[in-house]
N, C-alpha and C positions, 0 to 999 in steps of 0.2 A: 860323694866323690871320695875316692881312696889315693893318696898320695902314696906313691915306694920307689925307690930310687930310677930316679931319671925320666918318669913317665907319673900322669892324672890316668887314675881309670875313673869312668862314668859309671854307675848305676841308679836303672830308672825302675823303678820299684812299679809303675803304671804301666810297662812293659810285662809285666812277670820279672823282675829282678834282671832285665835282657844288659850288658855292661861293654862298655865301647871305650875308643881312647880319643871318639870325637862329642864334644861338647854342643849338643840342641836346645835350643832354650824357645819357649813361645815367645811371641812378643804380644806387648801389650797386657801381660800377668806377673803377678807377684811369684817369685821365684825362692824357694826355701833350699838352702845347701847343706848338705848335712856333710861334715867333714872331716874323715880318720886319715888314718895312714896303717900302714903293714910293717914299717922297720924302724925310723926313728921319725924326730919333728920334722914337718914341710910345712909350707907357708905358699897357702893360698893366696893368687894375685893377679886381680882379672878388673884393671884401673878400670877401663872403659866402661863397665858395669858398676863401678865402687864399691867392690867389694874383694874384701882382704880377711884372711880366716888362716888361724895356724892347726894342721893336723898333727895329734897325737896320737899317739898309739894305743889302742883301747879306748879312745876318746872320741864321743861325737859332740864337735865341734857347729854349730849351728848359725849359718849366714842370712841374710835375706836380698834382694833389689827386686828391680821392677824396672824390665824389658821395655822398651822405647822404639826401637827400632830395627829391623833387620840388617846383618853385615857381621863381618869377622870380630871376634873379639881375642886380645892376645892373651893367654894364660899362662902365668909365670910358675912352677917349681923351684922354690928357692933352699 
């Protein structure tokens, strides 16, 4: 995931590198988040999943969870 101002882009590498500003996740798998940014610090924050990551810039910042169930999850840009 790429943090820049005011927006998360997604990039799913299992795709061919295909990049959205909508977040898919399976359920019932271990979930690895790799986490930069493009201009300054952002702070990854997606409670429902428990998991929190700060993106730096030239930085891959590396998260993990494990999906439980289907349904919306909120994603914070901080």
């Amino acid at each position: 995931m790429i943090g820049q101002q005011w927006r998360w882009t997604y990039r799913y590498p299992q795709f061919g590198g295909f990049e959205t500003t909508d977040l898919v996740l399976p359920v019932g798998q271990n979930v690895q988040f790799n986490v930069t940014s493009l201009d300054v610090i952002h702070s990854f924050s997606a409670y429902q999943l428990g998991v929190k990551a700060d993106a730096n810039p030239g930085v891959n910042n590396v998260a993990y969870t494990h999906t439980l169930h289907t349904g919306a999850v909120m994603v914070r840009l901080l």
